[in-house]
Biopython code that builds the backbone (N, CA, C, O; Angstrom):
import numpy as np
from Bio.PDB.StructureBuilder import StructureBuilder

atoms = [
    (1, "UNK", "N", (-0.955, -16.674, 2.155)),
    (1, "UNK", "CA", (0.330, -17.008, 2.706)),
    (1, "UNK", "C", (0.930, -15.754, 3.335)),
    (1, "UNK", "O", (1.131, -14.716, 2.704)),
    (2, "UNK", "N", (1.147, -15.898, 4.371)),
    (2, "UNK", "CA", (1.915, -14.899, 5.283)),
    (2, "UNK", "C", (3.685, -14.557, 5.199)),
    (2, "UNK", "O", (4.444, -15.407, 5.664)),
    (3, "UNK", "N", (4.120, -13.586, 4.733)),
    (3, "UNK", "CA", (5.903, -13.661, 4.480)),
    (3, "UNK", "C", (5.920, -13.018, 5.285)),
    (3, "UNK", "O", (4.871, -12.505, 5.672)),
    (4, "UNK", "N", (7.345, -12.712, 6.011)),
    (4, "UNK", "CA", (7.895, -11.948, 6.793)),
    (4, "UNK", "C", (7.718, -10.408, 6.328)),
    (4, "UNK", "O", (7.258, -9.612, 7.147)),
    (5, "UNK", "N", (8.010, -10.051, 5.264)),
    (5, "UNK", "CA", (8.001, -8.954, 4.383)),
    (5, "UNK", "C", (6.628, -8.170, 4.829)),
    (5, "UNK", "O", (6.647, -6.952, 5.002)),
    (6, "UNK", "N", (5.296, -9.038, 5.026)),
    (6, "UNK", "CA", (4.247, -8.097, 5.369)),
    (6, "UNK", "C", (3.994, -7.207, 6.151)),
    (6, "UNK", "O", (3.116, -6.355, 6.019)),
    (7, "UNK", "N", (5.215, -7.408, 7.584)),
    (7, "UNK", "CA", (4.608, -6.345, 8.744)),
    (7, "UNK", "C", (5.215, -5.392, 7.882)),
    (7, "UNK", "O", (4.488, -4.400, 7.829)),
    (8, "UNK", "N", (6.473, -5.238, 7.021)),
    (8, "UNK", "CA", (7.173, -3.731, 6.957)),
    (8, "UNK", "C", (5.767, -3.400, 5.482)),
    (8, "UNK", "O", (5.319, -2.276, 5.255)),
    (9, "UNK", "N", (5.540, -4.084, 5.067)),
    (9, "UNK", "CA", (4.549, -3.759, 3.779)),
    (9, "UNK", "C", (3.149, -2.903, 5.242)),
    (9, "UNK", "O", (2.989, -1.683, 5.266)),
    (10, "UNK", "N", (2.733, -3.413, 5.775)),
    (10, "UNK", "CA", (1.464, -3.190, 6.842)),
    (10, "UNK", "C", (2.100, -1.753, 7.151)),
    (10, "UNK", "O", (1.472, -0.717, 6.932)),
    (11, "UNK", "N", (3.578, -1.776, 7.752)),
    (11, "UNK", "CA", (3.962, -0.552, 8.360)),
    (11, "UNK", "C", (3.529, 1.042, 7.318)),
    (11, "UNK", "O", (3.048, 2.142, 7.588)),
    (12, "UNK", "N", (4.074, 0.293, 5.958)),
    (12, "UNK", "CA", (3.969, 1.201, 5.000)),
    (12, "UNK", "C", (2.738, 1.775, 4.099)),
    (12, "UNK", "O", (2.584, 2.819, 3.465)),
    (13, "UNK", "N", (2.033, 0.768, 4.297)),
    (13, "UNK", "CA", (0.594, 1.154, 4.348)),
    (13, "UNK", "C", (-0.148, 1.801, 5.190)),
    (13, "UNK", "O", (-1.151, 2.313, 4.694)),
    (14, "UNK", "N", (0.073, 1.999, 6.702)),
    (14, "UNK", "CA", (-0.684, 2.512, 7.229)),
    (14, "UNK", "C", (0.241, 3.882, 7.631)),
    (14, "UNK", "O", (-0.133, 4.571, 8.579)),
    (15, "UNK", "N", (1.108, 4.141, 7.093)),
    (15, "UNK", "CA", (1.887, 5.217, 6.314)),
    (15, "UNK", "C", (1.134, 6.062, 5.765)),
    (15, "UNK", "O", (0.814, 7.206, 6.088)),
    (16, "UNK", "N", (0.819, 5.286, 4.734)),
    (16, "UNK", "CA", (-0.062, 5.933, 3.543)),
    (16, "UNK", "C", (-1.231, 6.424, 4.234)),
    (16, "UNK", "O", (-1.522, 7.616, 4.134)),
    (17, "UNK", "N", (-1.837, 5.741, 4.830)),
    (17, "UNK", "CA", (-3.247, 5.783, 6.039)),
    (17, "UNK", "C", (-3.242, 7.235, 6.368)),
    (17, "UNK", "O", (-3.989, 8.049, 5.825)),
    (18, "UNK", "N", (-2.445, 7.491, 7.199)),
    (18, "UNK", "CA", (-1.960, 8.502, 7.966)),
    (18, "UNK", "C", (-1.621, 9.784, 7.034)),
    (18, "UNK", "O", (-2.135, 10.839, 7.406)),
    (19, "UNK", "N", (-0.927, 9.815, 6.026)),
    (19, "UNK", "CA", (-0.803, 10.799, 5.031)),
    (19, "UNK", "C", (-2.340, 11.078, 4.468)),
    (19, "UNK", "O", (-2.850, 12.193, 4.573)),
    (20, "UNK", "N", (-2.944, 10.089, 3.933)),
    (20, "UNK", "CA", (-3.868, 10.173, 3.335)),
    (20, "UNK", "C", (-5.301, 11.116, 4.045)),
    (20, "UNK", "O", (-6.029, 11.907, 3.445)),
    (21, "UNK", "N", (-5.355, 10.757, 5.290)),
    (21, "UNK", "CA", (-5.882, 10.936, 6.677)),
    (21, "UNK", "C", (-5.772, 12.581, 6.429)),
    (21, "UNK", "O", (-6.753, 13.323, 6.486)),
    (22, "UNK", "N", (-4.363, 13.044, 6.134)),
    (22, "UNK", "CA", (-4.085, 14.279, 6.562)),
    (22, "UNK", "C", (-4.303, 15.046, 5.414)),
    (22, "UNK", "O", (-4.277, 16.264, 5.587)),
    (23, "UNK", "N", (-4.523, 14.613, 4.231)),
    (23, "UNK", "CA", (-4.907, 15.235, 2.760)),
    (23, "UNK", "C", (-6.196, 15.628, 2.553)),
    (23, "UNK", "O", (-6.548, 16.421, 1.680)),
    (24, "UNK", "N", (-7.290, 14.791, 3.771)),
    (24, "UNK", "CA", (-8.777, 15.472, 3.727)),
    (24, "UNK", "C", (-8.544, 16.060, 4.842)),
    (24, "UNK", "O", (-8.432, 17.202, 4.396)),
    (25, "UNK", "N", (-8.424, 16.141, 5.674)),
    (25, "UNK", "CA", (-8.225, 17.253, 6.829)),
    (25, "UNK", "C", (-7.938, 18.017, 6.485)),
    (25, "UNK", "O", (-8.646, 18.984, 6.768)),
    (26, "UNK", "N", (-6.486, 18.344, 5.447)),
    (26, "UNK", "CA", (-6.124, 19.747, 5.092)),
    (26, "UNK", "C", (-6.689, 20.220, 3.848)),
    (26, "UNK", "O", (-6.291, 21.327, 3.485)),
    (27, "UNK", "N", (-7.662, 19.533, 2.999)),
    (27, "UNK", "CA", (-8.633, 19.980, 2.386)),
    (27, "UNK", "C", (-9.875, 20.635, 3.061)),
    (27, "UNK", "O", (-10.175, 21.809, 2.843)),
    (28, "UNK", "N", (-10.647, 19.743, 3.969)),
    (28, "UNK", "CA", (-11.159, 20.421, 4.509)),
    (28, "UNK", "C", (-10.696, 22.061, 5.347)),
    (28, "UNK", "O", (-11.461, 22.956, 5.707)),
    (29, "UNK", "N", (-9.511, 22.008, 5.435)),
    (29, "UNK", "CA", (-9.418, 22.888, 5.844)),
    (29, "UNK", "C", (-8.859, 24.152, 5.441)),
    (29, "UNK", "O", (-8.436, 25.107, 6.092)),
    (30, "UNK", "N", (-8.977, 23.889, 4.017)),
    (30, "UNK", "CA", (-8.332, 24.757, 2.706)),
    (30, "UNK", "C", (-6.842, 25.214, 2.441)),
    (30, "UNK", "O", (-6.510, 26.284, 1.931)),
    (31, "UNK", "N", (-6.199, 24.440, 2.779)),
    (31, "UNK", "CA", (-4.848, 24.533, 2.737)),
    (31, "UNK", "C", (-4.546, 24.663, 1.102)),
    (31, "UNK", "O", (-5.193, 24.490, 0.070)),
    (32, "UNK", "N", (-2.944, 25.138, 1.525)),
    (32, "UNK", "CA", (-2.508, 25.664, -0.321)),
    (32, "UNK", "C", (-2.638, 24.350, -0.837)),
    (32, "UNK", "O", (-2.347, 23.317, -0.234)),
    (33, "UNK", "N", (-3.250, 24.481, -2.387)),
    (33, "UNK", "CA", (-2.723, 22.950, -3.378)),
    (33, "UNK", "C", (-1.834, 22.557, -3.206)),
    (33, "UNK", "O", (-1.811, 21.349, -2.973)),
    (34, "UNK", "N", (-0.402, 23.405, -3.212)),
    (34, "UNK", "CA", (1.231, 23.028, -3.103)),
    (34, "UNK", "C", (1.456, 22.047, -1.945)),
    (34, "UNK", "O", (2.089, 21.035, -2.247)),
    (35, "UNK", "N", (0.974, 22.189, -0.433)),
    (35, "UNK", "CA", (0.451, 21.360, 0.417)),
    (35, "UNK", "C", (-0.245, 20.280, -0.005)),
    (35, "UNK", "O", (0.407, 19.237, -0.061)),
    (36, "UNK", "N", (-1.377, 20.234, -0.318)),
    (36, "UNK", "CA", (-2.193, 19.104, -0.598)),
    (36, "UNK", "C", (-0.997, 18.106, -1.677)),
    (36, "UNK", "O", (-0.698, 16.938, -1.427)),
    (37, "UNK", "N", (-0.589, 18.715, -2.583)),
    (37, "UNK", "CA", (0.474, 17.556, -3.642)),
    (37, "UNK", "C", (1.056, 17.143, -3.133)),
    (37, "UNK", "O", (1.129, 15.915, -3.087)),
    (38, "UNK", "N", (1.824, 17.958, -2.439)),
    (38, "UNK", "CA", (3.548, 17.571, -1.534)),
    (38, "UNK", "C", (2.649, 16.206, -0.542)),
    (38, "UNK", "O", (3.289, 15.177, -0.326)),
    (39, "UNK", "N", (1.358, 16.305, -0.068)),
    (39, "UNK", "CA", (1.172, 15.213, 0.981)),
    (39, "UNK", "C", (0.880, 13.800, -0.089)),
    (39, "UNK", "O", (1.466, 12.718, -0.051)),
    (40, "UNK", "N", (-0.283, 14.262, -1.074)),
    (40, "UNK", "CA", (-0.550, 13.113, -2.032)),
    (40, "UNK", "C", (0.527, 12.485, -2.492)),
    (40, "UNK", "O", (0.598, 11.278, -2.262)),
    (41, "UNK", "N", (1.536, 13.092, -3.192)),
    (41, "UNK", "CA", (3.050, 12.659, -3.350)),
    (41, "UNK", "C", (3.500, 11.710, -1.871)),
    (41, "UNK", "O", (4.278, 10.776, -2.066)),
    (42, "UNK", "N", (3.231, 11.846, -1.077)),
    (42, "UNK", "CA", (3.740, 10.965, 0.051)),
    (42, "UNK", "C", (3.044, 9.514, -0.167)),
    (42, "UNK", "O", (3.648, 8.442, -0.144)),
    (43, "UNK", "N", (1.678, 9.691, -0.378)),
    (43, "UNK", "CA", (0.419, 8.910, -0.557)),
    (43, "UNK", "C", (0.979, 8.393, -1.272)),
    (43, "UNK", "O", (1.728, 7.504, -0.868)),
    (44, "UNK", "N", (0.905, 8.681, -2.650)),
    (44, "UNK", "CA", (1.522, 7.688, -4.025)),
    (44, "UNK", "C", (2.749, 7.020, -3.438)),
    (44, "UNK", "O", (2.883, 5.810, -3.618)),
    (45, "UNK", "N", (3.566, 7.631, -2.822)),
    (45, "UNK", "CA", (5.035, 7.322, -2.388)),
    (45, "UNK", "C", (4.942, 5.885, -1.698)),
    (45, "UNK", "O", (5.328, 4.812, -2.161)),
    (46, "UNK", "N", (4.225, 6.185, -0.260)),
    (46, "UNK", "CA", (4.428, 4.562, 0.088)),
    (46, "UNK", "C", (3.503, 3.485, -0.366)),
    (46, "UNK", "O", (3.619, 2.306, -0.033)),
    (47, "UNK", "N", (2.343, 4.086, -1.347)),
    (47, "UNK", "CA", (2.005, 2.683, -1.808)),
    (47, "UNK", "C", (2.477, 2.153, -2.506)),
    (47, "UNK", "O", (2.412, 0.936, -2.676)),
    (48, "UNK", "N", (3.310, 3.217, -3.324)),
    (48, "UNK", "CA", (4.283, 2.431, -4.691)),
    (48, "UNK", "C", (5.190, 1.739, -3.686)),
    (48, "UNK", "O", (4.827, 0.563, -3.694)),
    (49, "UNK", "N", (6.062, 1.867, -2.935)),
    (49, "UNK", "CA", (6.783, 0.696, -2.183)),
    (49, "UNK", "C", (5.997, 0.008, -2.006)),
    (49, "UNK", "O", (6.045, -0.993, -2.721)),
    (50, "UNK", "N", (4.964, 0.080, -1.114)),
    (50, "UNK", "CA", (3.990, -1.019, -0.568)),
    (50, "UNK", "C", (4.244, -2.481, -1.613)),
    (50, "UNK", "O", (4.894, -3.511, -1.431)),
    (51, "UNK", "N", (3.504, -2.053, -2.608)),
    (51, "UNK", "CA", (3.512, -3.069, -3.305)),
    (51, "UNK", "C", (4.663, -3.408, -4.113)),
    (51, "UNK", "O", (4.630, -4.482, -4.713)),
    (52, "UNK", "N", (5.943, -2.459, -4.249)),
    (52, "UNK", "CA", (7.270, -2.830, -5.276)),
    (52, "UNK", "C", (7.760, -4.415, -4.152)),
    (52, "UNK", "O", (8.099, -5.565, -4.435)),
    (53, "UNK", "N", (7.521, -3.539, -2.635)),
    (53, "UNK", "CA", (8.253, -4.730, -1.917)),
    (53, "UNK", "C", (7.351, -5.978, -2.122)),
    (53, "UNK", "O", (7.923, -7.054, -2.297)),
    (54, "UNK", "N", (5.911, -5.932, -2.118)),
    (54, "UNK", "CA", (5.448, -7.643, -2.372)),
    (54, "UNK", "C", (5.244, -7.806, -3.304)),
    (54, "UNK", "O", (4.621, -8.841, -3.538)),
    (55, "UNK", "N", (5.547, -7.090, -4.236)),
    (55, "UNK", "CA", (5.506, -7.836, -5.695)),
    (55, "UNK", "C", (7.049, -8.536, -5.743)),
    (55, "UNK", "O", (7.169, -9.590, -6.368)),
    (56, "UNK", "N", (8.369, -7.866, -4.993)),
    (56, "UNK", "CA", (9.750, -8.724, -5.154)),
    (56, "UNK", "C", (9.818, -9.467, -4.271)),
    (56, "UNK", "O", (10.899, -10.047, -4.166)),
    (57, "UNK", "N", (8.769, -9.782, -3.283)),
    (57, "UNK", "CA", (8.986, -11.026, -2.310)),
    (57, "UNK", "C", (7.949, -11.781, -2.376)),
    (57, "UNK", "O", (7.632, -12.514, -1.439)),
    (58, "UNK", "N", (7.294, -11.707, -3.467)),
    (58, "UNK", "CA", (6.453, -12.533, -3.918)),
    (58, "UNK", "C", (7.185, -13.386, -4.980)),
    (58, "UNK", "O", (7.164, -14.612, -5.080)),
    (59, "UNK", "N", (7.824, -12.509, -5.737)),
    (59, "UNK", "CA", (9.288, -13.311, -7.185)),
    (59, "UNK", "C", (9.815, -14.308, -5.855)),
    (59, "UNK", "O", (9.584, -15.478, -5.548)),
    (60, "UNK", "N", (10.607, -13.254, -5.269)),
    (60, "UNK", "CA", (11.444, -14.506, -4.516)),
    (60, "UNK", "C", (11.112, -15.594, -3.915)),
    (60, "UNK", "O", (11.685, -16.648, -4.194)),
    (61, "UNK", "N", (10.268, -15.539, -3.117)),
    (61, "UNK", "CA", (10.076, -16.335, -1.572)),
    (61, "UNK", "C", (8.905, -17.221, -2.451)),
    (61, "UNK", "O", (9.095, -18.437, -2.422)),
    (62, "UNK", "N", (7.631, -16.720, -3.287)),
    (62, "UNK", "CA", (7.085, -17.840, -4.044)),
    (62, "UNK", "C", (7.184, -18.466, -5.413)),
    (62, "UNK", "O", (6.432, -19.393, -5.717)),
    (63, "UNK", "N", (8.084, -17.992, -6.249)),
    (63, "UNK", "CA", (8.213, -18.622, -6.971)),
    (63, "UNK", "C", (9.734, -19.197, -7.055)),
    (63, "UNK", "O", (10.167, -20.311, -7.350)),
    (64, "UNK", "N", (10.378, -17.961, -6.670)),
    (64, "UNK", "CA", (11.862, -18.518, -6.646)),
    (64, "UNK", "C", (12.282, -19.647, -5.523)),
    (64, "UNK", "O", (13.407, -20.146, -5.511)),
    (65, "UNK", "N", (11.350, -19.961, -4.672)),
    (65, "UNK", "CA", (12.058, -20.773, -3.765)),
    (65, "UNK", "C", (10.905, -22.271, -4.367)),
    (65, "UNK", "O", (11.127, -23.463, -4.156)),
    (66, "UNK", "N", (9.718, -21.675, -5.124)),
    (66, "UNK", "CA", (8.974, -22.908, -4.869)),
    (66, "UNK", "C", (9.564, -23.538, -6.407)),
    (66, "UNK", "O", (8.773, -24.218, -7.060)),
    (67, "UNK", "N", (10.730, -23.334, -6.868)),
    (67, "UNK", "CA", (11.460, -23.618, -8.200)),
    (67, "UNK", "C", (11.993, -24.658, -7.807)),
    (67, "UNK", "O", (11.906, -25.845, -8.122)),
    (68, "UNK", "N", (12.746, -23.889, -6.839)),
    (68, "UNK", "CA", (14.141, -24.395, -6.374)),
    (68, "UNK", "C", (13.465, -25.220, -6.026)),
    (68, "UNK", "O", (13.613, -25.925, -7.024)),
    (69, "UNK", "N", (12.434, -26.082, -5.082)),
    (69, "UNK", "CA", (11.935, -27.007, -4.136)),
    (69, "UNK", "C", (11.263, -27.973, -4.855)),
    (69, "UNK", "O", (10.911, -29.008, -4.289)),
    (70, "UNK", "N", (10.951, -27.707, -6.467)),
    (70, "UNK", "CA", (10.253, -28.217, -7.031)),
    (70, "UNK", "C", (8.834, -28.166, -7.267)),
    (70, "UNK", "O", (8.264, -28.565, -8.282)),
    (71, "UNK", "N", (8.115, -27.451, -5.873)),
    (71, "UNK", "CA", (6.822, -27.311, -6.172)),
    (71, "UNK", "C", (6.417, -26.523, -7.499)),
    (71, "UNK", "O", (5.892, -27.212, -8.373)),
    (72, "UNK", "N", (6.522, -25.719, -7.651)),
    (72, "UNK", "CA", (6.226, -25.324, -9.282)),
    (72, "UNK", "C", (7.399, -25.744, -10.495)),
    (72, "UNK", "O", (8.629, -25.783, -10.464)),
    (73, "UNK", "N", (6.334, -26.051, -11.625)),
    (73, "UNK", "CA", (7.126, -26.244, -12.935)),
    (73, "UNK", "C", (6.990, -25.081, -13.310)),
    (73, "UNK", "O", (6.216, -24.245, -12.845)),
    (74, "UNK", "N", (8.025, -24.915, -14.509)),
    (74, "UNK", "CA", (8.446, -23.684, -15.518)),
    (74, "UNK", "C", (7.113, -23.089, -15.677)),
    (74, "UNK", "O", (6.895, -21.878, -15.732)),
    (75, "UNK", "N", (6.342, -23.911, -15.740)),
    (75, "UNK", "CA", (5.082, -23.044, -16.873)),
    (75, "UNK", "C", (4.426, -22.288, -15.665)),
    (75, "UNK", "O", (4.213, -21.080, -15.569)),
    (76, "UNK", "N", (4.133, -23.374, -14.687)),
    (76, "UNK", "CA", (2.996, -22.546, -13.847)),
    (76, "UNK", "C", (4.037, -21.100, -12.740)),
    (76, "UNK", "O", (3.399, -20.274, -12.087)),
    (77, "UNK", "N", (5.122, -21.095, -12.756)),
    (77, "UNK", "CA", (5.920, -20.576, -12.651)),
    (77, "UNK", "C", (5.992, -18.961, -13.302)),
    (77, "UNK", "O", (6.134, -17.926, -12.650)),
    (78, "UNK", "N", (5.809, -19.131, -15.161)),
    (78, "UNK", "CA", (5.514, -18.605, -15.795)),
    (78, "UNK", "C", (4.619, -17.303, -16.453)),
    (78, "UNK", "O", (4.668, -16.177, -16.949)),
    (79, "UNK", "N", (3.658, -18.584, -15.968)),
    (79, "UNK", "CA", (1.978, -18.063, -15.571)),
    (79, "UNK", "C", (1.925, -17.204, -14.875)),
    (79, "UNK", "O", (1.648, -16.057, -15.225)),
    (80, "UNK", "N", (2.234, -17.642, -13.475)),
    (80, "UNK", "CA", (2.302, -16.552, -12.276)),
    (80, "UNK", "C", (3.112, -15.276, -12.218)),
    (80, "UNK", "O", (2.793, -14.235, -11.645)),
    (81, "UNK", "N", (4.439, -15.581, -13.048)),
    (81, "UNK", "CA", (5.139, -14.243, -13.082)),
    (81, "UNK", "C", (4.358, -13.367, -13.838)),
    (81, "UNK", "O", (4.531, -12.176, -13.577)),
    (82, "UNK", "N", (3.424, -13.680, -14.835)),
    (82, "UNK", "CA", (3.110, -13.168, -15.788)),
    (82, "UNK", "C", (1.856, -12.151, -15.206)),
    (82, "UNK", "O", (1.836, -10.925, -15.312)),
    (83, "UNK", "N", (0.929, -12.920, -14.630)),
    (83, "UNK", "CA", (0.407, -12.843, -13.520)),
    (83, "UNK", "C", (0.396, -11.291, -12.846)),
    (83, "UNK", "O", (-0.370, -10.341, -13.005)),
    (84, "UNK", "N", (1.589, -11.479, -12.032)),
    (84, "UNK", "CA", (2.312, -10.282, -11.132)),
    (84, "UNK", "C", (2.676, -9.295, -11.826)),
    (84, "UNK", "O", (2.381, -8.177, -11.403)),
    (85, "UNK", "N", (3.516, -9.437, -13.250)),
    (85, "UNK", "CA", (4.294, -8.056, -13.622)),
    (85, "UNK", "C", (3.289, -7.246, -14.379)),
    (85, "UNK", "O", (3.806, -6.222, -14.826)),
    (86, "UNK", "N", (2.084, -7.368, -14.653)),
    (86, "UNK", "CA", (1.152, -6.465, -14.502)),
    (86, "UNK", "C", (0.794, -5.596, -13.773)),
    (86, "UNK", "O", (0.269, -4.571, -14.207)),
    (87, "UNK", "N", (0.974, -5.788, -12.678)),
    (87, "UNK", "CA", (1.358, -4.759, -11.144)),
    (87, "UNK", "C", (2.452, -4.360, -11.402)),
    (87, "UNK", "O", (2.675, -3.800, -10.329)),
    (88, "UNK", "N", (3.562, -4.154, -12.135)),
    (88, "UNK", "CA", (4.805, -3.601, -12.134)),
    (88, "UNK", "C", (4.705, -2.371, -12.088)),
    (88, "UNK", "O", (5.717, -1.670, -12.079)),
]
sb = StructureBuilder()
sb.init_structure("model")
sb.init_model(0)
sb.init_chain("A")
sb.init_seg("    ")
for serial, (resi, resn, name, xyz) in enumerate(atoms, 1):
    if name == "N":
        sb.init_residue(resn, " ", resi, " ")
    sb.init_atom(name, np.array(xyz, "f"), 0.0, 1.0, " ", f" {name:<3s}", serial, name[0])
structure = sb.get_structure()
């Protein structure tokens, strides 16, 4: 299922791409550790959004709306949250 939420999730991933990109380059090219963290820290940075944002527009938009609409009951509802906040 496709949400709106994915291009800025895509944007922020290939964020990470690009940082990440630049953490073997500047390995290869022996840059200070203090460098190399400060970029990995970027790395960790937007994937942890990456996924904070579709793991909360995944709550909302599929379970919270498929509540409201009736398509899911409590349990399977449940299930699925249960599911997700393992990725938390």
């Amino acid at each position: 299922m496709y949400h709106a939420s994915h291009l800025d999730i895509v944007k922020r991933l290939k964020r990470a791409h690009g940082h990440l990109a630049s953490v073997i380059t500047m390995i290869e090219e022996g840059r200070p550790c203090v460098d190399l963290a400060q970029q990995l820290q970027a790395v960790e940075s937007a994937i942890s959004n990456a996924k904070r944002l579709l793991i909360q527009d995944h709550m909302e938009h599929c379970l919270g709306h498929g509540m409201e609409s009736g398509i899911k009951n409590a349990s399977d509802a449940l299930s699925e949250f249960k599911a997700m906040a393992k990725y938390l």
